[in-house]
C-alpha positions in Angstrom: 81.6 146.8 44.2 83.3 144.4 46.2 85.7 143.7 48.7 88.8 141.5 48.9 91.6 140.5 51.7 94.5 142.3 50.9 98.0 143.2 51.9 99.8 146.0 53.5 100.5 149.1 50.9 103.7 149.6 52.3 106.5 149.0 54.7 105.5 151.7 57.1 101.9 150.3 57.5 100.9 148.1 60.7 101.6 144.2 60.4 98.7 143.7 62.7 95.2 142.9 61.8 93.6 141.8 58.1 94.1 143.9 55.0 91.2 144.2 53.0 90.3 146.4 49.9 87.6 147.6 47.9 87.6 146.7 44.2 85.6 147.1 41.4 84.1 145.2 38.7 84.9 146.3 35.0 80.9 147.3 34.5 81.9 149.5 37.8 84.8 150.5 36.2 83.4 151.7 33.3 80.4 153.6 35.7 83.1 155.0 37.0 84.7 156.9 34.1 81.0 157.9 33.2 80.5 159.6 36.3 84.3 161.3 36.3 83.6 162.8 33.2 79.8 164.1 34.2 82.1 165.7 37.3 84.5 167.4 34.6 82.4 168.9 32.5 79.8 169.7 35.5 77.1 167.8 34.6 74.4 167.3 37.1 72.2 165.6 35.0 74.4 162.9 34.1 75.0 162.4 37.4 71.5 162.1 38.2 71.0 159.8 35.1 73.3 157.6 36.8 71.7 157.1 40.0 68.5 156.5 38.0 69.7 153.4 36.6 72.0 152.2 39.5 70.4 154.0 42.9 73.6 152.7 44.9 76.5 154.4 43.0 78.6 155.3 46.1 80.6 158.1 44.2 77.1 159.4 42.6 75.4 159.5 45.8 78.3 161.5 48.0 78.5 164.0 44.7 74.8 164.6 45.4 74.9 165.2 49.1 77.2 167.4 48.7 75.2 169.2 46.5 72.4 168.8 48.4 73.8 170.0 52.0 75.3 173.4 49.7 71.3 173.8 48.4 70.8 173.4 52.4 68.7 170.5 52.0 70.7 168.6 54.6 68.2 165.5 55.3 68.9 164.4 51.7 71.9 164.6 52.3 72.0 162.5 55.1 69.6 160.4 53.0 72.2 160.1 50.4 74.9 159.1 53.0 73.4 157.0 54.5 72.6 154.8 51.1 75.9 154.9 50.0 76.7 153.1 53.6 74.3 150.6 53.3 75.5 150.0 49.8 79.4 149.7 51.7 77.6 147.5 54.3 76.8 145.2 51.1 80.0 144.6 49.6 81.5 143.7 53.0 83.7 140.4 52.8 82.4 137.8 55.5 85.6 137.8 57.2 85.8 141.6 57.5 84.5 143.4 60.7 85.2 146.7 61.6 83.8 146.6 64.9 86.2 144.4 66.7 89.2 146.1 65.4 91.4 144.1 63.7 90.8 144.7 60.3 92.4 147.3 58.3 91.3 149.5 55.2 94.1 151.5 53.8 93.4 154.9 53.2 96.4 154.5 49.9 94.1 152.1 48.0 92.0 154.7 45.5 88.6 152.1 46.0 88.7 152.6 49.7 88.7 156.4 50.1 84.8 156.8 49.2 84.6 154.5 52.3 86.8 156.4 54.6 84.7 159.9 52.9 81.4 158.8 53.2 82.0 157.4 56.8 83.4 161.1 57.9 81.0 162.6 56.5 78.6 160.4 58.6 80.2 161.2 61.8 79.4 164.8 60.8 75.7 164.0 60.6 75.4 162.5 63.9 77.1 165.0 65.5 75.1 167.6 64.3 71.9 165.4 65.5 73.5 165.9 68.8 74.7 162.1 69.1 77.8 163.3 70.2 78.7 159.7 71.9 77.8 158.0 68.7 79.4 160.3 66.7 82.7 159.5 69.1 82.0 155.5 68.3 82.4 156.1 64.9 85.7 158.3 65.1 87.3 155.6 67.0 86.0 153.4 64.0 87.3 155.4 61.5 90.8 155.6 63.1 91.5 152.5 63.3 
């Protein structure tokens, strides 16, 4: 997992601020497809095997907090969240901050909506630690 400078999707999307997108390697790629098909046939295990052999596998590790917050164990869960961030964090281009504002993930691209998932779900998290304030920070983040 990586992540590129890009250009606007489409017409209708702001002109203002730096485009950049997630992208994946072909060893990804193939992960990927390995972990699509563990989802279709509702394999759990081979979803687990996955994140035995690569523990940051940001599709992987939201698929298992979701699984986890329905089996109300909600702090692996949040466990699980907040890995797959960290693993975001990682594959950040040098130019890209999302703080300041001026850069721009587009919701269209398919490699960025883990990003924009994981990141909601997040919020959710710290509001439910009562970080409401925090919670808020991250919204405005997220709407950007």
């Amino acid at each position: 997992l990586s992540m590129k400078p890009s250009s606007p999707v489409s017409e209708t999307t702001l002109t203002n601020g730096n485009y950049f997108q997630f992208e994946y390697d072909k060893d990804y790629q193939r992960l990927e497809i390995q972990f699509f098909d563990s989802v279709d046939g509702h394999n759990l295990q081979g979803i687990m095997d996955i994140l035995r052999q690569y523990p940051y596998h940001i599709n992987a590790l939201l698929h298992l907090s979701d699984v986890s917050r329905m089996q109300d164990d909600t702090p692996t869960a949040v466990d699980l969240i907040e890995r797959a961030l960290y693993s975001f964090q990682q594959s950040f281009h040098p130019l890209f901050s999302i703080i300041r504002g001026e850069c721009r993930l587009e919701y269209r691209i398919q490699a960025n909506r883990s990003f924009f998932i994981c990141l909601f779900k997040h919020i959710i998290y710290i509001g439910e630690r009562g970080c409401s304030r925090t919670a808020l920070e991250f919204c405005k983040v997220l709407l950007r």
